[in-house]
C-alpha positions in Angstrom: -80.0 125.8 84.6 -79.4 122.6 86.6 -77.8 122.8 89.9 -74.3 121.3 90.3 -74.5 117.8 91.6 -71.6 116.5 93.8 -70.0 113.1 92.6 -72.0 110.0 94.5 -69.9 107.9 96.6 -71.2 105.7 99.5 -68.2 105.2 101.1 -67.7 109.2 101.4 -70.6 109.4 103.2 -70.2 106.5 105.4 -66.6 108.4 106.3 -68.6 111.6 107.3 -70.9 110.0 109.3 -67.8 108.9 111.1 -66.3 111.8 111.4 -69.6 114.1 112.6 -69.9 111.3 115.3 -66.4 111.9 116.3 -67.1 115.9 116.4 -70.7 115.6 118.0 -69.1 113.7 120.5 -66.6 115.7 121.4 -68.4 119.1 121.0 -70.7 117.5 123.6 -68.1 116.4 126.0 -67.3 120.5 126.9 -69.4 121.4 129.7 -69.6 125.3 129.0 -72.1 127.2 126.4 -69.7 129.1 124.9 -72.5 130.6 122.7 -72.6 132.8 125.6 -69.8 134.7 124.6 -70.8 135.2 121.1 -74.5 136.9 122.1 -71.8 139.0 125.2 -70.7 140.1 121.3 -74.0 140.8 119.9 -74.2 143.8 122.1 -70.9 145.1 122.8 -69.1 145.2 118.9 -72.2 147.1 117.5 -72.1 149.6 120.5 -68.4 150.3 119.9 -68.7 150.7 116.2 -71.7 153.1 116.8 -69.9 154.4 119.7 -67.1 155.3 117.7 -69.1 156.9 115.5 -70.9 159.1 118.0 -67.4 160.1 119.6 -66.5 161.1 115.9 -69.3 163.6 115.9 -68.5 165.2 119.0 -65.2 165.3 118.3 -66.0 166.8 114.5 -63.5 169.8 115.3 -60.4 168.1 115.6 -60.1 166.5 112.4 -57.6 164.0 113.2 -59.8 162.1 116.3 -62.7 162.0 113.5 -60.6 160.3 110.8 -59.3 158.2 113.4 -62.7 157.3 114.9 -64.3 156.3 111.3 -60.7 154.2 110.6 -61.3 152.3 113.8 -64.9 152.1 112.5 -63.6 150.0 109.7 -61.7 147.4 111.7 -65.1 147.5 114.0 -66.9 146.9 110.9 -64.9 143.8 110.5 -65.1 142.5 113.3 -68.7 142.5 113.5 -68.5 140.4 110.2 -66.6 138.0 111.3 -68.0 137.7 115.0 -71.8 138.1 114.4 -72.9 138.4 110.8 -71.1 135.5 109.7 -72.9 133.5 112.4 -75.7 134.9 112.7 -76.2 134.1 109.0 -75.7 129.9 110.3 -77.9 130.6 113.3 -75.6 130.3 115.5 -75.4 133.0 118.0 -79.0 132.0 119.5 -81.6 129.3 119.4 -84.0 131.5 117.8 -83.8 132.4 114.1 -85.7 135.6 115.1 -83.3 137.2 117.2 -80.8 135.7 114.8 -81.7 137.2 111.9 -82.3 140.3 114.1 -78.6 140.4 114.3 -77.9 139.7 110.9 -79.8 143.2 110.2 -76.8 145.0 111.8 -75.4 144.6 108.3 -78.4 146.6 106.4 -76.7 149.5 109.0 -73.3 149.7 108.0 -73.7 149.6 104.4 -73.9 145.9 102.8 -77.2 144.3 102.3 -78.5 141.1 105.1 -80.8 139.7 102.9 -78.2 138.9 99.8 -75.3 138.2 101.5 -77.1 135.3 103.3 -78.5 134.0 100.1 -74.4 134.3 98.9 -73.0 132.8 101.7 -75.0 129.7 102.2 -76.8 128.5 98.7 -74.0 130.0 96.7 -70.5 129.7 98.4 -71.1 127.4 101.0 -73.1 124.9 98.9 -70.3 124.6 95.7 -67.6 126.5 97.4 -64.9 127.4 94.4 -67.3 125.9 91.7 -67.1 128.9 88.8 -70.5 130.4 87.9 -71.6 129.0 91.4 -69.6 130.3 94.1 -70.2 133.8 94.2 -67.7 134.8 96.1 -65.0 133.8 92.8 -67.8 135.6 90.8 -65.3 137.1 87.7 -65.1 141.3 88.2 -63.3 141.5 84.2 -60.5 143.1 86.1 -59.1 140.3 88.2 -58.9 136.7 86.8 -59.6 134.2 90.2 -60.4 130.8 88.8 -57.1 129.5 86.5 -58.7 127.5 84.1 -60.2 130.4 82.5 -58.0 132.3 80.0 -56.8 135.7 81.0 -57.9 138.0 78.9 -57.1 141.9 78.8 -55.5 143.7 81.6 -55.6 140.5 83.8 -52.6 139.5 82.2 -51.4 142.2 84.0 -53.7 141.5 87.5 -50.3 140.5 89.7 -48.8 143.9 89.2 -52.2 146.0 89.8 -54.3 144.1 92.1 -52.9 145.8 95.4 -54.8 148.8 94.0 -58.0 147.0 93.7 -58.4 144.8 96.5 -58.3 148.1 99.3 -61.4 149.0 96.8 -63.3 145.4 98.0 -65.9 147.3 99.9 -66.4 150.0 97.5 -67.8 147.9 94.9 -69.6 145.7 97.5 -71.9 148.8 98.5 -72.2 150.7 95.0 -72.0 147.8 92.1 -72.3 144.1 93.9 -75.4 144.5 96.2 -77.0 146.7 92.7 -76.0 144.1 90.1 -77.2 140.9 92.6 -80.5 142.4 93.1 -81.1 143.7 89.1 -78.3 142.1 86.7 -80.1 138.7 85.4 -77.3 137.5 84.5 -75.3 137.2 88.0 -74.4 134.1 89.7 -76.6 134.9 92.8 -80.0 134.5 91.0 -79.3 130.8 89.7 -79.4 129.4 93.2 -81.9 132.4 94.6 -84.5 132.7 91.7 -86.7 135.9 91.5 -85.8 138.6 94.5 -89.1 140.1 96.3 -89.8 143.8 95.7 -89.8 144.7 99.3 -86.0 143.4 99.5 -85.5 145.8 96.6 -87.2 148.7 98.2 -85.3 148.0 101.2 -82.2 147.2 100.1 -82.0 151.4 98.3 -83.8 152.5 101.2 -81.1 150.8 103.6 -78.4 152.4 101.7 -79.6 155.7 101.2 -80.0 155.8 105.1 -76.1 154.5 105.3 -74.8 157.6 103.6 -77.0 160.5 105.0 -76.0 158.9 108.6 -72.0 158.6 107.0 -71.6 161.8 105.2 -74.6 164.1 105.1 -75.2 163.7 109.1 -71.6 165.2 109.8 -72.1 167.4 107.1 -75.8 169.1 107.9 -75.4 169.2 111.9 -71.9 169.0 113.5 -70.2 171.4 110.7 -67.7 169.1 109.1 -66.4 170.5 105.9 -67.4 167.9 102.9 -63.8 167.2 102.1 -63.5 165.9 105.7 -66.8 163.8 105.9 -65.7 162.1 102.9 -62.1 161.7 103.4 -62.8 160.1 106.9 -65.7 157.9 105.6 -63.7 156.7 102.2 -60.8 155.8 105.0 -63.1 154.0 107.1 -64.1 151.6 103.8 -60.7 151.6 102.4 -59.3 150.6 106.5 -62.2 147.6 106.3 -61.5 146.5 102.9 -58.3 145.7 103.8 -59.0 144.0 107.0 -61.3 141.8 105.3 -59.4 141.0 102.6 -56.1 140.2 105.1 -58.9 137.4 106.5 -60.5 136.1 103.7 -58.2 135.7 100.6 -56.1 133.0 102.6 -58.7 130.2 103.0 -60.0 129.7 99.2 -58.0 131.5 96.4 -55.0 129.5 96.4 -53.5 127.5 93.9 -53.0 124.4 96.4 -56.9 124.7 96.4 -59.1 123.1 93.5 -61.2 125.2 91.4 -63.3 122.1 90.3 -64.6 121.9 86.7 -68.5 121.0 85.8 -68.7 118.2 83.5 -71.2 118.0 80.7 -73.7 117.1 83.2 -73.5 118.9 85.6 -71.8 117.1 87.6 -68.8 117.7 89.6 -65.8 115.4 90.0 -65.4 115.1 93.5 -68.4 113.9 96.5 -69.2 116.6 98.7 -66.4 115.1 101.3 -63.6 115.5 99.3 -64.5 118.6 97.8 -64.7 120.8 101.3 -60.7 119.4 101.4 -60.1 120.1 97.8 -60.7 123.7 98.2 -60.7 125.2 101.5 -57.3 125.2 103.7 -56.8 125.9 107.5 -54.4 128.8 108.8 -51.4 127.5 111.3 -52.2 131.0 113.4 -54.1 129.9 116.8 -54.5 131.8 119.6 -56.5 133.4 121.9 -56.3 136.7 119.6 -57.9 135.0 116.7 -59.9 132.9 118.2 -61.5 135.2 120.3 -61.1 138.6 118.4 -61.6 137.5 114.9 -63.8 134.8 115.0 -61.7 132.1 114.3 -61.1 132.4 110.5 -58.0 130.6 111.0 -60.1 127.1 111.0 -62.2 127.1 107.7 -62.6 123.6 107.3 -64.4 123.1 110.4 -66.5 126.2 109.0 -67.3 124.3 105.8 -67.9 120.5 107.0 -69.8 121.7 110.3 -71.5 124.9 110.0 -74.1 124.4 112.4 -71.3 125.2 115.2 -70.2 128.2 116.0 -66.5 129.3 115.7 -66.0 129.0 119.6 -65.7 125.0 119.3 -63.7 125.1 116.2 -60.4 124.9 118.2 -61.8 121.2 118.9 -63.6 120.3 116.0 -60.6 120.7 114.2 -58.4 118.4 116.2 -60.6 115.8 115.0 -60.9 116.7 111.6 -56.9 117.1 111.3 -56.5 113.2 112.9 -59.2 112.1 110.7 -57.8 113.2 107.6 -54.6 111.7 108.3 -55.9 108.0 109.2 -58.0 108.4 105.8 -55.5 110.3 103.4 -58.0 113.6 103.3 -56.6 116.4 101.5 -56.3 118.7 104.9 -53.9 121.9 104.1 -52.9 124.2 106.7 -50.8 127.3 106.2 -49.5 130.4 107.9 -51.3 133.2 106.7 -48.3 135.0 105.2 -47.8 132.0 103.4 -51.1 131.5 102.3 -51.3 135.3 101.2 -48.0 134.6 99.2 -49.7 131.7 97.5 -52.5 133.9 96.9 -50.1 136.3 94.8 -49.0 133.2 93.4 -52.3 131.9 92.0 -52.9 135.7 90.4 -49.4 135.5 88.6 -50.0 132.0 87.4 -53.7 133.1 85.9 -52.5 135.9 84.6 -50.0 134.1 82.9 -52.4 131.1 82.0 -50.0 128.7 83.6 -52.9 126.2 84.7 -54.5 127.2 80.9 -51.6 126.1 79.6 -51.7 122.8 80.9 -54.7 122.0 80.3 -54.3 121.9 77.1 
C-alpha cells in the first residue's frame, strides 16, 4: 500500500524554514551541553531500577519491602522510557548511534522489545502521528475505540464506563500480545511502514523475553525462596504501577478531541502539509517545572518533540518559546493544556466515540 503523502504547500515550508532558523538560533545561543545530563542519566536510572531490584531479593523475607521495591521498579521503568529510550531512539543522548542504540537495549531488559518500538515510534507515529492504520500508537485493540470517525461497534459503546480497567493493563498487552502480533500478525500497522522483520530480531525478541521473566519471577522463585504467589503479586504490581505511570504521561498529548484524527483521501493523501498537521494533532501541557523537566523528560512540550526531534528534551523549555510566538504571529493551531484537563478531555473523546458523536456528524 502507498504511503500517506502530506498535502504540498510551498508556503508551509517556507514558514518552517523560518521557524527552524529561529530554534537553531536560539538552541545555539545556550552555552552549556546539556546532553551531559541526559548520558549522567544513562547510568544512574538503569542502576536504580536494577538496584531496586537487587535490594528486593535481599530483602525476599519481608514481603512488604519486596512489593514495594518491584512497585518503585515500575515508576523506574518509566522513567527510563521517558529519559533515555525515548531519546535514545532520536539519537540524542550521544553523538554516536552505537552507544545510542546501546542504550536503547536497556529496553530488551525490562520487558518491551528495542528493535520494534523504534521502528513504531519514528516511521509509524512520528511520521503520520494520529493518521488511522498509520500511527501505531492509535492502532484499534476491538476493546477501546480511539479514532472518532470510526463507528463504535460492540462493547466500545460502552469504552467510557470500562476503560479505567483496561488502561492499568497497558503494559500487559505490550509484553504478551503487541511485541507478538508486530513481529507475526501480517496484518498490523507496523509492517506497512517496516516491511519484512529479520529472523534474528525474531529469535531475539522470544529469547529477550523469556530472559525478562526467569530474571522477574523464576529468579526470586528458584534462589531467594519467595513463595510463587509473592513473586507474582509483586511483579504484576510492578507492571500494573508502570502502566499507569505511563499512561498518566502519554494519553494527554494526542488522544484528544481538540486534536485531529486526519482522514486519507482516495489517494492517499492527507489534507493538511506536514506543518500544520504536527499542530493539528499534538497539544502542549501548561505544567513546567524543574520536576518535569528534569524528572520526566519533559513530556509536557510535545510539539517541540514532533517539529524538532533531533533535540533532546533539555532544550525544549526554549524551543518552545519560539514555537508558541511563532504560532501566534502565523495563526498555527498551538494548544496547550493542564494535564488534568487534557486527561478530562481524553475521557471526553472516549464518551463522544463511544457514542459516535463525531460519526454522527459526519454524516
Amino acid at each position: 500500500m502507498e504511503k500517506p503523502i502530506y498535502l504540498k504547500d510551498s508556503e508551509d515550508a517556507k514558514l518552517f524554514n523560518e521557524l527552524r532558523k529561529k530554534v537553531n538560533q536560539r538552541v545555539e545561543a545556550i552555552p552549556e551541553n546539556r546532553d551531559l545530563y541526559i548520558q549522567i542519566k544513562a547510568i544512574i536510572l538503569p542502576l536504580i531500577y536494577f538496584g531496586l531490584y537487587g535490594f528486593a531479593l535481599f530483602n525476599a523475607d519481608k514481603p512488604w519491602i519486596y512489593v514495594s521495591s518491584f512497585v518503585l521498579m515500575g515508576i523506574s521503568l518509566v522513567l527510563i522510557y521517558l529519559n533515555l529510550i525515548h531519546e535514545a531512539a532520536h539519537n540524542n543522548i550521544y553523538k554516536s548511534k552505537r552507544l545510542n542504540n546501546l542504550v536503547l537495549q536497556i529496553f530488551d531488559f525490562v520487558g518491551a522489545n528495542s528493535y520494534i518500538w523504534k521502528k513504531r515510534h519514528i516511521a509509524a507515529h512520528h511520521a503520520y502521528p494520529n493518521v488511522d492504520g498509520w500511527d501505531t500508537d492509535i492502532e484499534q485493540s476491538g476493546l477501546l475505540l480511539i479514532v472518532p470517525w470510526i463507528k463504535a461497534k460492540g462493547v466500545q459503546k460502552y469504552q467510557h464506563f470500562f476503560f479505567f480497567l483496561v488502561y492499568p493493563l497497558y503494559l500487559f498487552n505490550w509484553m504478551f500480545i503487541r511485541d507478538f502480533r508486530d513481529f507475526f500478525d501480517k496484518e498490523r500497522v507496523i509492517l506497512k511502514t517496516q516491511g519484512a522483520i529479520p529472523t534474528k530480531e525474531k529469535i531475539k525478541m522470544v529469547a529477550y523475553k523469556l530472559f525478562y521473566f526467569f530474571y522477574q519471577i523464576a529468579v526470586p522463585i528458584l534462589f531467594f525462596k519467595v513463595s510463587i504467589g509473592l513473586a507474582l503479586g509483586a511483579w504484576f504490581l510492578q507492571v500494573i504501577a508502570a502502566s499507569i505511570f505511563a499512561l498518566f504521561v502519554l494519553l494527554p498529548l494526542h488522544p484528544l478531541p481538540d486534536n485531529a484524527f486526519p482522514k486519507l483521501d482516495e489517494k492517499n493523501g492527507l489534507p493538511f502539509s506536514w506543518l500544520h498537521h504536527q499542530f493539528e494533532v499534538t497539544n502542549d501541557l501548561k505544567e513546567n517545572n524543574w520536576f518535569v523537566r528534569n524528572v520526566l523528560g519533559n513530556f509536557n512540550f510535545h510539539v517541540a518533540h514532533h517539529l524538532f526531534p533531533n533535540y533532546s528534551y533539555l532544550y525544549y523549555n526554549e524551543i518552545t518559546e519560539e514555537i508558541e510566538e511563532f504560532a501566534r504571529e502565523h495563526n498555527l493551531a498551538y494548544k496547550r493544556f493542564p494535564i488534568f484537563t487534557a486527561l478530562g478531555k481524553h475521557v471526553d473523546l472516549l464518551k463522544q466515540n463511544a457514542n459516535n458523536a463525531y460519526y454522527i456528524l459526519e454524516e
